[in-house]
Each structure stands twice: as C-alpha cells, then as structure tokens.
C-alpha positions in Angstrom: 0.0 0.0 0.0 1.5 3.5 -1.0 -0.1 6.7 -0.4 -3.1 4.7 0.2 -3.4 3.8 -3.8 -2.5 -0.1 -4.0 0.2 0.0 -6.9 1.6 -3.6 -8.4 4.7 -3.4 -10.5 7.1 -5.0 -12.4 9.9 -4.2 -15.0 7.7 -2.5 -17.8 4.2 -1.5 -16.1 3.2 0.2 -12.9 -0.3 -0.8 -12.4 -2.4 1.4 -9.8 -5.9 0.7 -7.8 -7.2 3.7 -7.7 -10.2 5.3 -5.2 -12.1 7.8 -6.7 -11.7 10.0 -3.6 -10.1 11.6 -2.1 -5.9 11.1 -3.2 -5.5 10.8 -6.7 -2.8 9.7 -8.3 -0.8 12.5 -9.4 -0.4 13.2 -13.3 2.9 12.3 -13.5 2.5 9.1 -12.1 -0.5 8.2 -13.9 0.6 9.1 -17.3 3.1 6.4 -16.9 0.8 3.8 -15.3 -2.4 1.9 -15.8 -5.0 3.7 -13.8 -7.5 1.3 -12.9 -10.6 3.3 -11.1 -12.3 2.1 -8.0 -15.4 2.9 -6.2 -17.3 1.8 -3.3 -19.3 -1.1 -3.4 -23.2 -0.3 -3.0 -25.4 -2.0 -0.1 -27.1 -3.1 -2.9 -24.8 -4.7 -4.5 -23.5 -8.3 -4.2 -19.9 -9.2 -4.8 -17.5 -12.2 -3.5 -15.2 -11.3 -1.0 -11.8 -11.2 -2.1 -10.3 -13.5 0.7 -12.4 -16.2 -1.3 -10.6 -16.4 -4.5 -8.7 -19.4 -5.4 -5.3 -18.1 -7.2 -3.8 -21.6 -7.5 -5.3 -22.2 -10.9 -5.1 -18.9 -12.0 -0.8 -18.9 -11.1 -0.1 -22.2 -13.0 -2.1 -21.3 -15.7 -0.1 -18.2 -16.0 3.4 -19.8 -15.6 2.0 -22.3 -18.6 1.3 -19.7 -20.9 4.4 -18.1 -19.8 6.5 -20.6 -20.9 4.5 -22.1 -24.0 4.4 -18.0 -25.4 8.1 -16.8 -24.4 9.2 -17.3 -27.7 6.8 -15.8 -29.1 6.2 -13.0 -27.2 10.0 -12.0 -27.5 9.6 -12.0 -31.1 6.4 -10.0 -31.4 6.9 -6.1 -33.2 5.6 -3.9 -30.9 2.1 -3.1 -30.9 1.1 0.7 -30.7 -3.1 0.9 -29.8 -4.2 3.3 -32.4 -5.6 6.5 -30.4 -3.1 6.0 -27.3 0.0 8.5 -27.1 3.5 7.5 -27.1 3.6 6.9 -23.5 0.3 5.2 -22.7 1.0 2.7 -26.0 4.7 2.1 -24.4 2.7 1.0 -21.2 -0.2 -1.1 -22.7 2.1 -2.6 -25.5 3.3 -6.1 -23.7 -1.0 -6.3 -23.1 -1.5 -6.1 -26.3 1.4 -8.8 -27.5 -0.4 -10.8 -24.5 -4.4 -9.9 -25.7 -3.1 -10.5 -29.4 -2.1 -14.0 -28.8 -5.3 -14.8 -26.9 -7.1 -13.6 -29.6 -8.6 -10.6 -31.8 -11.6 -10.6 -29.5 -9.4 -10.3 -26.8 -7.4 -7.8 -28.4 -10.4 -5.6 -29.2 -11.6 -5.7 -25.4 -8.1 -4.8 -24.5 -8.2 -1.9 -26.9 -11.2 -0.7 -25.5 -10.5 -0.7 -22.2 -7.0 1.0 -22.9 -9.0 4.2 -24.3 -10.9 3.9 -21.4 -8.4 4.5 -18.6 -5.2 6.3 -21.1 -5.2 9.5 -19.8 -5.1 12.1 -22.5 -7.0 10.5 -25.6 -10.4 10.3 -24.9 -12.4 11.2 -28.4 -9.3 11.3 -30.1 -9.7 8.2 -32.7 -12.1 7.4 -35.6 -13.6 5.3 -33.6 -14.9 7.8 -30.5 -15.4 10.2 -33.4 -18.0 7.9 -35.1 -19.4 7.8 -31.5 -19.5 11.2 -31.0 -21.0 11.5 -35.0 -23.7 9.1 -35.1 -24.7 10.5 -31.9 -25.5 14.0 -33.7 -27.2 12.3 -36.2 -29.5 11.0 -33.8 -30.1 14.2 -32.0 -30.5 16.0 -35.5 -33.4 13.9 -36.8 -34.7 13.5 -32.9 -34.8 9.5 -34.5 -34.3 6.5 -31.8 -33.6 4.2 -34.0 -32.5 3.5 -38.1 -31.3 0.7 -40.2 -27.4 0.9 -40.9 -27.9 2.2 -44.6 -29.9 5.6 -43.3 -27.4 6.0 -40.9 -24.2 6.2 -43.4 -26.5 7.8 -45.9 -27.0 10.5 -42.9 -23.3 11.0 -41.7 -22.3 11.9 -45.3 -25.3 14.1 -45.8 -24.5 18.3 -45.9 -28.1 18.7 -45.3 -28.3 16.6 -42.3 -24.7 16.6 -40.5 -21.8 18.9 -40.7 -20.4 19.8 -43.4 -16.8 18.1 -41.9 -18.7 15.1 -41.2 -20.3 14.3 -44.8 -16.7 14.8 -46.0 -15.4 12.7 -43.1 -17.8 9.4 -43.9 -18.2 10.1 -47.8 -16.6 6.4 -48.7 -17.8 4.5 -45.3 -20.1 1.4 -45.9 -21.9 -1.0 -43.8 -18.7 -2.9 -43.3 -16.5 -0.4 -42.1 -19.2 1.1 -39.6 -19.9 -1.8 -37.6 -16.1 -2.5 -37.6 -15.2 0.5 -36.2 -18.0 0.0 -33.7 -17.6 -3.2 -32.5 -14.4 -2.8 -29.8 -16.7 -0.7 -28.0 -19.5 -3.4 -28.0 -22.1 -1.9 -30.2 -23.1 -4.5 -32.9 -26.7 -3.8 -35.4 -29.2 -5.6 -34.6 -32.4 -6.7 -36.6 -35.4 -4.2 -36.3 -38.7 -3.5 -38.0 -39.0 0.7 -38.5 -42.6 0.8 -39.9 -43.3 -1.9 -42.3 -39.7 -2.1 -43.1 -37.3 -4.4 -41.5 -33.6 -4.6 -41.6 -30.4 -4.2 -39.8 -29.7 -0.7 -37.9 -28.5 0.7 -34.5 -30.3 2.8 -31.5 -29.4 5.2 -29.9 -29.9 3.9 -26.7 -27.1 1.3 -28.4 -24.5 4.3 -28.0 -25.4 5.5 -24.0 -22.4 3.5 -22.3 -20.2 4.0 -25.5 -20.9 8.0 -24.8 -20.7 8.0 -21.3 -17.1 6.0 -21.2 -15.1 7.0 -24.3 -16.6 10.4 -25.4 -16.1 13.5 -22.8 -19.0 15.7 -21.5 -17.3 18.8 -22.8 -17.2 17.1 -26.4 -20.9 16.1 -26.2 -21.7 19.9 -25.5 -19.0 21.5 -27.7 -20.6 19.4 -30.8 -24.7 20.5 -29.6 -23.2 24.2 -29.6 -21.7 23.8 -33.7 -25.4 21.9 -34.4 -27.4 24.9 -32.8 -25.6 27.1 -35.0 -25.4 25.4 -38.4 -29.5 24.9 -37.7 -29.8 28.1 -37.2 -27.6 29.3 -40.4 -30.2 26.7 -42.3 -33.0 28.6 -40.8 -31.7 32.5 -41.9 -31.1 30.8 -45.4 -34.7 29.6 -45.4 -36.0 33.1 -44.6 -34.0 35.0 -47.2 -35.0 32.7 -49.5 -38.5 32.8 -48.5 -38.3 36.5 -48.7 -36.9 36.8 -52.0 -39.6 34.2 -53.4 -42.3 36.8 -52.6 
C-alpha cells in the first residue's frame, strides 16, 4: 500500500488501484501507469469477498502460458493501440502482444479498455469520433432508432450533418461502420421501422459507448456547432423565403 493507492509493479508496467476519492494519483505518475478506477461497493450490490478467491489455478495457468508463449512474445513487433500517445502505447504494449495471442476478440476488449483509462485521448480516434457523430445524427433527426444504410446515408449528408462530417464518412459502408463499432460493443441488430425491417443501431445502443469514451465537454461543444449550423439553415430559409415573394 503506498499513499493509500494499492500499486503492483514489475519491470515495464506500474499498475495502480485507484479510489475515486479523495488522493489521486498525481499526473505524472498516472501518465506512466495503468490507472484502474475504484469505487465503493453499494449495499445493494453483491460481490465475492476477495479473501475467497482461489489463485492456485489462476498462477499455474499463467506460468503455462508463460512458458509455452516466451518465444513468441520476444519475437512479437511492438504493438502501438491506435488513439493512445506514445507513453500510454509504451505502457499497454506487452498487453496487447499478451491480448493478441489470446485472440482478436481479446485484443479488441483490451483496446477498449485502454481508451478507457489512457489519460489524454479520450475522443481522439475514428472510432470515438464515429461515437461522438452518429450521436449527432441521432439528435438532428430526434430518430431512436435506423437501419445501418440511413445511418451512413445520414453521416455523409451536408443537409443533415456537418459539413466536416459528410466529407469525413463520404466512402464509409456497412462494413467499415460496424467495424469500427464493435471494440466498443455496439453491434446492429435486426429491427422492424414501420413496415420495413432490416439491420440498424439505436441510440440507446450508444449511452455506455458516450458516457465512457466520449467526454461531457465534447458532447456539449458538438450541440453548440449543431445549434448554430440549424440556425444558419433557418436564416437561409428566410431570405430565400423573402426573396420568393
């Protein structure tokens, strides 16, 4: 226990438990650590003591792995997490070589929980971006849900989202959507939208995606260029209006 944070390290990583309140870790040992946040446990809520669990399996399957992967993790390139800085993808790189051999689902989980606790990079990849897009595109047609094509015909729309985004999304397709999606668990779904029936996405599909990858300040600073581009549209209609009579 240090400075009442529990920190576990080793050659390469520093890994930090962290309560939310009231010591946090300092930036300059955080930005050179994995920051994992804490919170108190709810009376609500059940959970399993720590005291009862078993490590004996959990050690030899370790040292296994360890010595059936050693070659192969020595000989793995290193593995920068698109989005992260320099730092934070030093830090999460031998996860990565580990989630990589597990598996790409693996790898993809690691990913998105590395964007999740990096300091520094929230919203800062195509993928948070998309987040952070389709989420306008929702609020702009006041729509909860639509089928994947109406979506990507949406993002690349000038008349429906901003002018950077149609540029942005003018070559994306079904394919590349849901790819970029998926790390942070949001897959389309089948849905019927009058008599119509297809795949698509809700919006409610994006509310933990938002909350955890996409910061508050974001959210508001992308309302604020919507308000005004709406209203631009709005002053256009008038003066053409005008001019028609």
């Amino acid at each position: 226990m240090k400075n009442q944070n529990q920190i576990t390290e080793n050659q390469n990583q520093t890994i930090i438990f962290e309560p939310i309140a009231p010591h946090p870790v300092p930036d300059t040992i955080a930005d050179r650590s994995i920051v994992v946040p804490m919170v108190r446990k709810l009376t609500s809520e059940t959970r399993a003591p720590l005291a009862a669990l078993s490590t004996a399996d959990i050690k030899a399957k370790c040292a296994r792995f360890a010595l059936d992967a050693t070659t192969a993790v020595r000989e793995c390139e290193k593995i920068h997490g698109e989005g992260l800085n320099d730092r934070a993808a030093d830090t999460f790189d031998p996860l990565y070589v580990i989630a990589r051999l597990a598996g790409k689902a693996w790898e993809e989980k690691l990913h998105s929980a590395a964007l999740a606790v990096a300091p520094s990079i929230q919203a800062k990849t195509p993928g948070t971006e998309l987040l952070l897009d389709v989420h306008t595109i929702f609020v702009v047609t006041a729509q909860k849900k639509m089928f994947t094509r109406q979506l990507i015909n949406r993002l690349n729309n000038e008349e429906i989202a901003t002018a950077s985004m149609a540029a942005k999304y003018e070559s994306i397709d079904e394919m590349e959507i849901s790819k970029r999606l998926r790390p942070y668990g949001i897959k389309p779904s089948l849905m019927r939208i009058g008599k119509d029936v297809g795949k698509g996405y809700s919006a409610e599909d994006f509310s933990d995606a938002l909350a955890r990858y996409v910061p508050a300040a974001d959210l508001e600073a992308r309302l604020q260029e919507v308000n005004r581009e709406d209203k631009l549209w709005n002053e256009l209609d008038e003066i053409e209006a005008a001019e028609e009579e």
